[in-house]
C-alpha positions in Angstrom: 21.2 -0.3 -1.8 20.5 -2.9 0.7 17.3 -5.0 0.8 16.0 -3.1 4.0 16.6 0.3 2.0 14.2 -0.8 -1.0 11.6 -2.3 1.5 11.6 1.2 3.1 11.6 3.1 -0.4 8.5 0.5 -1.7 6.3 1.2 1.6 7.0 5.0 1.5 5.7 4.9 -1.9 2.4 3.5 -1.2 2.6 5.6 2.0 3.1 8.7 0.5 -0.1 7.5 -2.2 -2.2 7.1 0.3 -1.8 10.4 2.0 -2.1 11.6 -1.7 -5.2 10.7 -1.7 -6.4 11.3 2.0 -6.9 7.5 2.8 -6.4 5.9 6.0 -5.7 2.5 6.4 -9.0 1.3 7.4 -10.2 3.5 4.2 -7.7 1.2 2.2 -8.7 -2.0 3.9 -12.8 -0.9 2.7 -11.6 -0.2 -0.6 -9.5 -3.3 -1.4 -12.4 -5.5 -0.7 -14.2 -3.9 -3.4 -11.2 -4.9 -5.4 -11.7 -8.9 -4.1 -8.7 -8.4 -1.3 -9.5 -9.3 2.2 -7.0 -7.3 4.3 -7.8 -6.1 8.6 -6.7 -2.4 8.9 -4.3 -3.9 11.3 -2.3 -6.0 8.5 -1.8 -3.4 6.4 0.0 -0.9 9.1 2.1 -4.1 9.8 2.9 -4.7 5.9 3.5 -1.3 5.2 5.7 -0.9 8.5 8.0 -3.8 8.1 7.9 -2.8 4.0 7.3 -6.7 3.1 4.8 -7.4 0.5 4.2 -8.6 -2.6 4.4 -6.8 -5.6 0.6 -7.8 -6.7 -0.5 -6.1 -2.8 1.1 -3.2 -3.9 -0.8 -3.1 -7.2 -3.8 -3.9 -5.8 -3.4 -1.4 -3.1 -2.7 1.3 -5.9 -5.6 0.1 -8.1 -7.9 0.5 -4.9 -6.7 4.0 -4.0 -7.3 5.0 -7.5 -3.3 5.5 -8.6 -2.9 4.7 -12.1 0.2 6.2 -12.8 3.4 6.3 -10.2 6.6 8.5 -10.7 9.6 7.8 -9.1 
């Protein structure tokens, strides 16, 4: 698997969280700044649609949906 493939596989993971849990992006922007994270609505559509982020964003965006436990 490519780079491009596991970006794609990473950001459909937290995608697929979010819609879980019935948050929006704005939602998920509210919520990581209870968490300390300032993040525009508009930066996390563009991290999650190019799949390039850090591995600590993901975690904080998992810990501010409410995900503790992912299965792959």
């Amino acid at each position: 698997m490519d780079t491009k493939e596991w970006e794609k596989r990473v950001s459909n993971i937290l995608k697929a969280e979010l819609k879980r849990e019935g948050i929006t992006y704005a939602q998920l922007a509210e919520r990581l700044v209870a968490v300390g994270v300032a993040e525009k609505e508009a930066n996390i559509k563009n991290k999650l649609s190019r799949g390039k982020f850090s591995a600590v964003f993901m975690l904080q965006c998992l810990d501010a949906i409410g995900t503790h436990e992912l299965r792959f």
